[in-house]
MIDOSE-1310 file (N, C-alpha, C; in nm, 2 decimals, decimal comma, always signed):
residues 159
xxxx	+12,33/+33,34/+7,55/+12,46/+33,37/+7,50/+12,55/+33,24/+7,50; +12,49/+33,17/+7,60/+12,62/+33,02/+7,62/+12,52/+32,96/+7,47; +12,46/+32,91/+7,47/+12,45/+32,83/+7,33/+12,49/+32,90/+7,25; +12,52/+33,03/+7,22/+12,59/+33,08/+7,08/+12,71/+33,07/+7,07
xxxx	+12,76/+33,07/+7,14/+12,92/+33,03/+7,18/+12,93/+32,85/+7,16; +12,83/+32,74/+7,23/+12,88/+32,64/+7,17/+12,85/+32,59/+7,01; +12,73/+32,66/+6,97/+12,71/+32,67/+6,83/+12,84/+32,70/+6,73; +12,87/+32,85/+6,81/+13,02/+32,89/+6,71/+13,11/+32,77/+6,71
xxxx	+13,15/+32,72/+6,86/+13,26/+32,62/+6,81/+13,25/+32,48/+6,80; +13,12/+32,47/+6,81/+13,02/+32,36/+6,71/+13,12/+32,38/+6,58; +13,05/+32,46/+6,51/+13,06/+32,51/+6,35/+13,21/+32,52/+6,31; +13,30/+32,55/+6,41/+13,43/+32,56/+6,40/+13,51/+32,42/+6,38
xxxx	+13,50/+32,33/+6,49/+13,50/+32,20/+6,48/+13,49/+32,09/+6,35; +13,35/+32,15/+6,32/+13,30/+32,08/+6,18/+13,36/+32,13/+6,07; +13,43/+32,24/+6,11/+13,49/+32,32/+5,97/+13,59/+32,28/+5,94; +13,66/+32,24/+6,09/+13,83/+32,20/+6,01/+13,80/+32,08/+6,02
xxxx	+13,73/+31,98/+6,08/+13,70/+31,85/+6,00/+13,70/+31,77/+5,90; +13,60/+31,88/+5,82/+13,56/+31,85/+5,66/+13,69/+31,93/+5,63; +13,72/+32,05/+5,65/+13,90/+32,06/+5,57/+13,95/+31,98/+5,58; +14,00/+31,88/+5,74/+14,10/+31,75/+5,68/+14,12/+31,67/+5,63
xxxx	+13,97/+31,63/+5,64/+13,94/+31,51/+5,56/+13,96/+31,57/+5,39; +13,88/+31,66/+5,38/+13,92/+31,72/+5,24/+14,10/+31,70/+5,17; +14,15/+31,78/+5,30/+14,30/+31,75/+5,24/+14,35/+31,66/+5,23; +14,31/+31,50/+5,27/+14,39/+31,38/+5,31/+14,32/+31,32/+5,17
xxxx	+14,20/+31,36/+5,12/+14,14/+31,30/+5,02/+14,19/+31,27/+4,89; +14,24/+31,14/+4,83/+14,35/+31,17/+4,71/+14,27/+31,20/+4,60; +14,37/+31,27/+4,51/+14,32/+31,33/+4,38/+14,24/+31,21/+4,28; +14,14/+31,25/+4,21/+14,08/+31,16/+4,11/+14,23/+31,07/+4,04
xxxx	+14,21/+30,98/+3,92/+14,25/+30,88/+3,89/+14,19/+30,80/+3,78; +14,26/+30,75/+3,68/+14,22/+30,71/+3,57/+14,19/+30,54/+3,56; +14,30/+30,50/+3,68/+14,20/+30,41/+3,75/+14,08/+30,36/+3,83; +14,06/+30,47/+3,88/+13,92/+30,46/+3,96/+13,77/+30,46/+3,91
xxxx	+13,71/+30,37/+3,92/+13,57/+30,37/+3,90/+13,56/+30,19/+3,92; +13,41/+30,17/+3,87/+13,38/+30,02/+3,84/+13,43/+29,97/+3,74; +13,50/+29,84/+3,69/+13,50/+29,78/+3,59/+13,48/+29,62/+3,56; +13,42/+29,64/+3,43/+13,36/+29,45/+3,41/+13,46/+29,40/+3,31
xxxx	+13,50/+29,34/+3,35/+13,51/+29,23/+3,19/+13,49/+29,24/+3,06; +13,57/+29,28/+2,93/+13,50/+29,38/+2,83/+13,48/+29,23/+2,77; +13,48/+29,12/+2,80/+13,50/+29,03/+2,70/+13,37/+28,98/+2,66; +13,28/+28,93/+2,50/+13,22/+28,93/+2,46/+13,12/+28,78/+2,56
xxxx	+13,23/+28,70/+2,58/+13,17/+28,56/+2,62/+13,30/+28,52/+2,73; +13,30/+28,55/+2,84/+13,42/+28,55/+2,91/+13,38/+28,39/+2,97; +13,50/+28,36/+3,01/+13,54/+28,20/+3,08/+13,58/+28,26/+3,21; +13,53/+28,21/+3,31/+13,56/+28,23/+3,48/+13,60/+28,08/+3,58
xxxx	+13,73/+28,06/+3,66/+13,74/+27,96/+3,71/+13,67/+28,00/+3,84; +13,68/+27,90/+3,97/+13,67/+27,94/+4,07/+13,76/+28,08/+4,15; +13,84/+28,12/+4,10/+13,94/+28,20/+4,15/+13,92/+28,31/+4,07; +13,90/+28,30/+3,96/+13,91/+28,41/+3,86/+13,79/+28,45/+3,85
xxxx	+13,67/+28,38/+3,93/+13,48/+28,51/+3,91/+13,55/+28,63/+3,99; +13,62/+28,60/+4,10/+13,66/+28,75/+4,19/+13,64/+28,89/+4,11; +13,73/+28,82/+4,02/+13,81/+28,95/+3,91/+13,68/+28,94/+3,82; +13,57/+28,93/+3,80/+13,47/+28,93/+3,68/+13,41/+29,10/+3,71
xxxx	+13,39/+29,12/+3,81/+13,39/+29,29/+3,81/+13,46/+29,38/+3,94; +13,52/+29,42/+3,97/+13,59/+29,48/+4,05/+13,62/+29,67/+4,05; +13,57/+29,74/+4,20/+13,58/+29,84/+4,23/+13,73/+29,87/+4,25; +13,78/+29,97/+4,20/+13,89/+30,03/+4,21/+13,91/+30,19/+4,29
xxxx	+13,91/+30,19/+4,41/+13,89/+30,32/+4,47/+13,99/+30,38/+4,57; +13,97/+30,47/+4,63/+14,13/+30,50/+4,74/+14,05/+30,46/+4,86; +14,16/+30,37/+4,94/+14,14/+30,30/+5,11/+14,28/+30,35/+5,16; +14,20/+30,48/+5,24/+14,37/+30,54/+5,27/+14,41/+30,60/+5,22
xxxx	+14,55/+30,60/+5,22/+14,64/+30,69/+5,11/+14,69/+30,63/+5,00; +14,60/+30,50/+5,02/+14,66/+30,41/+4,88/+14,55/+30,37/+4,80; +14,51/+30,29/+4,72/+14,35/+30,27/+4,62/+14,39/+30,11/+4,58; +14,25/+30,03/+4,64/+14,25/+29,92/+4,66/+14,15/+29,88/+4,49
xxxx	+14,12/+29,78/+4,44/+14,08/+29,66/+4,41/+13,96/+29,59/+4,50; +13,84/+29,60/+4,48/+13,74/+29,51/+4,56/+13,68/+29,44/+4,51; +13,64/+29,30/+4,49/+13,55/+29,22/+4,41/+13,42/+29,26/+4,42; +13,34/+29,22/+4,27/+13,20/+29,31/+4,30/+13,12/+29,14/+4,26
xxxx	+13,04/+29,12/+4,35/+12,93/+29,00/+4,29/+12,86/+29,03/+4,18; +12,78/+28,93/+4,11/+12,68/+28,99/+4,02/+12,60/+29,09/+4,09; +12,51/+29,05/+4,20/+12,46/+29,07/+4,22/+12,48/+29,23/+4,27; +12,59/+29,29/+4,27/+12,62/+29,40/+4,36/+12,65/+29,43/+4,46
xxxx	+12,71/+29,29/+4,53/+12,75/+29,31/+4,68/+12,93/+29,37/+4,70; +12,97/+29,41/+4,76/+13,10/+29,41/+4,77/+13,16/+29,29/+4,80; +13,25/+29,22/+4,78/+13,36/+29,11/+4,82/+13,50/+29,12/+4,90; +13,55/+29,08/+4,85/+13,70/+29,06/+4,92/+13,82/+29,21/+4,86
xxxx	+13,93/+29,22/+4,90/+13,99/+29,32/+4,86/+14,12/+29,26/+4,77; +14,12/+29,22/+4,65/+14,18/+29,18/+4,55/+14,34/+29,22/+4,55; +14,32/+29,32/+4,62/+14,46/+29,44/+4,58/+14,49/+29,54/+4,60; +14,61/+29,59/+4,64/+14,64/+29,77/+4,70/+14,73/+29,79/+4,58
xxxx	+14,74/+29,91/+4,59/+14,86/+29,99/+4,53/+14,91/+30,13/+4,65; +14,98/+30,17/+4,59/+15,00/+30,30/+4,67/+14,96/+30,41/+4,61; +14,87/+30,48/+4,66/+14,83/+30,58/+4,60/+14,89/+30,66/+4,50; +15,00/+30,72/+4,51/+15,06/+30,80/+4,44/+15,13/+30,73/+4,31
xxxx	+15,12/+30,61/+4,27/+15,10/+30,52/+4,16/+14,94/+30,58/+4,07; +14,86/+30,57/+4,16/+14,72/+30,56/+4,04/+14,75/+30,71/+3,98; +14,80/+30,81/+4,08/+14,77/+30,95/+4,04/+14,90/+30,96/+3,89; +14,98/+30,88/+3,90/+15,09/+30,92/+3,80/+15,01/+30,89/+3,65
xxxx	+15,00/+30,98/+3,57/+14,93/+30,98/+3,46/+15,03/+30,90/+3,36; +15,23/+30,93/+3,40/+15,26/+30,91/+3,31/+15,33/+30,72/+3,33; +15,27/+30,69/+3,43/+15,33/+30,56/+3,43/+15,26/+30,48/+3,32; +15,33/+30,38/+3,26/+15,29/+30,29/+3,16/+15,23/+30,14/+3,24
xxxx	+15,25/+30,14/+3,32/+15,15/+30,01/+3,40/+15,15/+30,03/+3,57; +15,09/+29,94/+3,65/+15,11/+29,97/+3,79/+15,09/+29,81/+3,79; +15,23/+29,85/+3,90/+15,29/+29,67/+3,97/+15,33/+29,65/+4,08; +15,17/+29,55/+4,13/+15,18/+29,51/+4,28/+15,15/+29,40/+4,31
xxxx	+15,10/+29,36/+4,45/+15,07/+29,20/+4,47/+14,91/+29,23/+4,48; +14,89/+29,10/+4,47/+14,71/+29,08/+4,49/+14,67/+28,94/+4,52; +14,53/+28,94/+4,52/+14,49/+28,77/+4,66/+14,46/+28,69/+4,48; +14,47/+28,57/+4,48/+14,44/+28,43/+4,38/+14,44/+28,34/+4,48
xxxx	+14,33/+28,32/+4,51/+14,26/+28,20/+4,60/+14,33/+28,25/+4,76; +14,38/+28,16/+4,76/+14,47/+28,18/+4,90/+14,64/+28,20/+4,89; +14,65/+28,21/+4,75/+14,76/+28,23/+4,70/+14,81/+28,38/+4,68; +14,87/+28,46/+4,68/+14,93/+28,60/+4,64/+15,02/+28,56/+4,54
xxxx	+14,98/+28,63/+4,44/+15,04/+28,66/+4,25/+15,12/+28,85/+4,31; +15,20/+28,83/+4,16/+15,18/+28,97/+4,12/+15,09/+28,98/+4,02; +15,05/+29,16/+4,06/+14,94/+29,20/+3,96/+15,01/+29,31/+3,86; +14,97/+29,31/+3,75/+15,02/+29,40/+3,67/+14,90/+29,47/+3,58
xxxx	+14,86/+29,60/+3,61/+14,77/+29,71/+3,57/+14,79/+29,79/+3,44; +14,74/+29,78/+3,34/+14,74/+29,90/+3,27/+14,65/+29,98/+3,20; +14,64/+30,09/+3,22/+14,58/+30,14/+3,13/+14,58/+30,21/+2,94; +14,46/+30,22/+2,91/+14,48/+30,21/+2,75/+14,33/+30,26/+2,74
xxxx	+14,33/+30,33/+2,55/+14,21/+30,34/+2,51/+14,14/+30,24/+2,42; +14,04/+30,20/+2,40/+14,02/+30,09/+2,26/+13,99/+30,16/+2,19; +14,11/+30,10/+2,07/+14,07/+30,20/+1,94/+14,02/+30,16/+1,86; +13,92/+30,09/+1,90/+13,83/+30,00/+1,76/+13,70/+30,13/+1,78
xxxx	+13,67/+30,17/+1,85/+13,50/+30,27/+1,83/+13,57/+30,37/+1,79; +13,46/+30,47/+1,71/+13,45/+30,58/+1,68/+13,54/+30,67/+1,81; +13,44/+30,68/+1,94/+13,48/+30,78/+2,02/+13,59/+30,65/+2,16; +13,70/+30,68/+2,16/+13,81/+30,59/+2,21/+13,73/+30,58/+2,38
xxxx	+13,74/+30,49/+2,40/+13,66/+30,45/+2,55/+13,80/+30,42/+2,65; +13,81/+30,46/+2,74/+13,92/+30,39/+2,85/+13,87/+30,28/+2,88; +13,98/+30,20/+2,93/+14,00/+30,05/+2,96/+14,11/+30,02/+3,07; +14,12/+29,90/+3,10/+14,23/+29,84/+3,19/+14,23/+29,71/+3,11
xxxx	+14,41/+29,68/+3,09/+14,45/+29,54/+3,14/+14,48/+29,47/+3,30; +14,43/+29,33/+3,31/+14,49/+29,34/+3,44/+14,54/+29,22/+3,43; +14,69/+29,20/+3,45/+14,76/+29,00/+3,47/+14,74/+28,96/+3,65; +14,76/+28,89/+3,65/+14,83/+28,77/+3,77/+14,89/+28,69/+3,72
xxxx	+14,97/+28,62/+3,80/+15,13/+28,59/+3,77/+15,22/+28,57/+3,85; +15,33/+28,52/+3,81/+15,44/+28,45/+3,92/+15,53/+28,62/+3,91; +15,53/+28,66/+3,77/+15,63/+28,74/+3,71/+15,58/+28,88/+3,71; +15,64/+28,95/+3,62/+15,57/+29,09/+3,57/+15,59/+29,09/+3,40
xxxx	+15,69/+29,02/+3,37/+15,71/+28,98/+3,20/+15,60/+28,88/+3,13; +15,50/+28,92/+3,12/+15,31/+28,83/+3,07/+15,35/+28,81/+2,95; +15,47/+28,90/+2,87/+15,48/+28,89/+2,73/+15,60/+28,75/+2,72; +15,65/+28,70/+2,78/+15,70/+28,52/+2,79/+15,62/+28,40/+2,79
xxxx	+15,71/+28,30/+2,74/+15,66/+28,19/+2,74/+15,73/+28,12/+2,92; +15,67/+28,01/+2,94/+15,74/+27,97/+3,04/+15,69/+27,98/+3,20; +15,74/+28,00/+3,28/+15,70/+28,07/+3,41/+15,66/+28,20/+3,47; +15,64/+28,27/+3,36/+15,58/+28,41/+3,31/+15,44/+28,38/+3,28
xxxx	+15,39/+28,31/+3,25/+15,25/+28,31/+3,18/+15,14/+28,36/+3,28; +15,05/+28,44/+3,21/+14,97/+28,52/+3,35/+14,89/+28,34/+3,43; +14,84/+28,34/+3,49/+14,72/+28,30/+3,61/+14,62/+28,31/+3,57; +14,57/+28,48/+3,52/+14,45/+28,52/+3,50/+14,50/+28,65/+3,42
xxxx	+14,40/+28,67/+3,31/+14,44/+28,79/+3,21/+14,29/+28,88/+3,15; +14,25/+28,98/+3,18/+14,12/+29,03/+3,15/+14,16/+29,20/+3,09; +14,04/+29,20/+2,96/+14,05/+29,36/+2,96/+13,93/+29,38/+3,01; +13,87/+29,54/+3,07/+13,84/+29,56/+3,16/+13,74/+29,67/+3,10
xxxx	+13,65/+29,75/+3,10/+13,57/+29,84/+3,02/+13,54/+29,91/+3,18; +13,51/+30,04/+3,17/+13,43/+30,13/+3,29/+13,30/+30,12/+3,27; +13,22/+30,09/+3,41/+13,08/+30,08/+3,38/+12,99/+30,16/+3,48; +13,13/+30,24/+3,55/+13,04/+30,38/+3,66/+13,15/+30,37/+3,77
xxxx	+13,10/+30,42/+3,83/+13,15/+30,50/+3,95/+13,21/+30,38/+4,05; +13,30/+30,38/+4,15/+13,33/+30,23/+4,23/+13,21/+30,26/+4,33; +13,15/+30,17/+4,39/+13,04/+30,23/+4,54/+13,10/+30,12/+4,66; +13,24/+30,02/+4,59/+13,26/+29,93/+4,73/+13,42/+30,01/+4,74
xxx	+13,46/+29,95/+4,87/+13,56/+30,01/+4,92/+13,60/+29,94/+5,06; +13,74/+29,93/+5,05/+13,81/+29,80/+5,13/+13,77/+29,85/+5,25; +13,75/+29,71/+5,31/+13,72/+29,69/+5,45/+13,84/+29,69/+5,55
């Protein structure tokens, strides 16, 4: 009889567990998944391979930016936002800070479809920058400027 009783609140335990975690878990996102580089023949500095493919996923209650190696390793953490940015469907960009070397830029996110194929594929722009105005000449000029293609699911996630 004593082990059925610690079994039940065994089971009980594990139940509201997985509920909280369930609940704390933020809603999917149009930013979230893996993305590479859509560019046909891309140019990379030392600062700018980071950003050559990067996981976009929730750490927390907010959804980070992770660099992804060729090879598939996870890297460094590029960038946060605050969660309840990625979930807004109707924002027109998302604007925060992010790492460039040892340096911190603003980052400026947006989402878009390419409407060059048949069936419209989702995408990301993503700037760095002193500014948030990338459309100036001057001290505005991005750092680093990439469009972005989805190529699966994120599997890295900030440390």
């Amino acid at each position: 009889m004593r082990l059925f009783h610690r079994l039940a609140g065994l089971s009980i335990m594990l139940a509201a567990a997985t509920t909280a975690s369930a609940a704390s878990a933020p809603a999917s996102s149009r930013y979230y998944g893996r993305w590479a580089v859509a560019d046909e023949r891309p140019v990379f500095t030392a600062r700018g391979r980071e950003y050559k493919t990067i996981d976009i996923a929730p750490c927390g209650k907010d959804f980070c930016g992770v660099s992804v190696s060729d090879n598939g390793r996870c890297g460094a953490v590029l960038f946060r936002f605050l969660g309840h940015r990625a979930r807004d469907e109707d924002a027109q960009d998302l604007r925060g800070h992010g790492k460039w070397g040892s340096a911190r830029k603003n980052v400026l996110i947006y989402a878009f479809d390419d409407g060059e194929s048949p069936t419209p594929k989702r995408q990301i722009g993503l700037y760095l920058g002193e500014g948030y105005d990338f459309g100036e000449r001057g001290g505005s000029m991005p750092k680093y400027h990439a469009d972005y293609a989805r190529t699966g699911a994120a599997k890295c996630t900030a440390r």
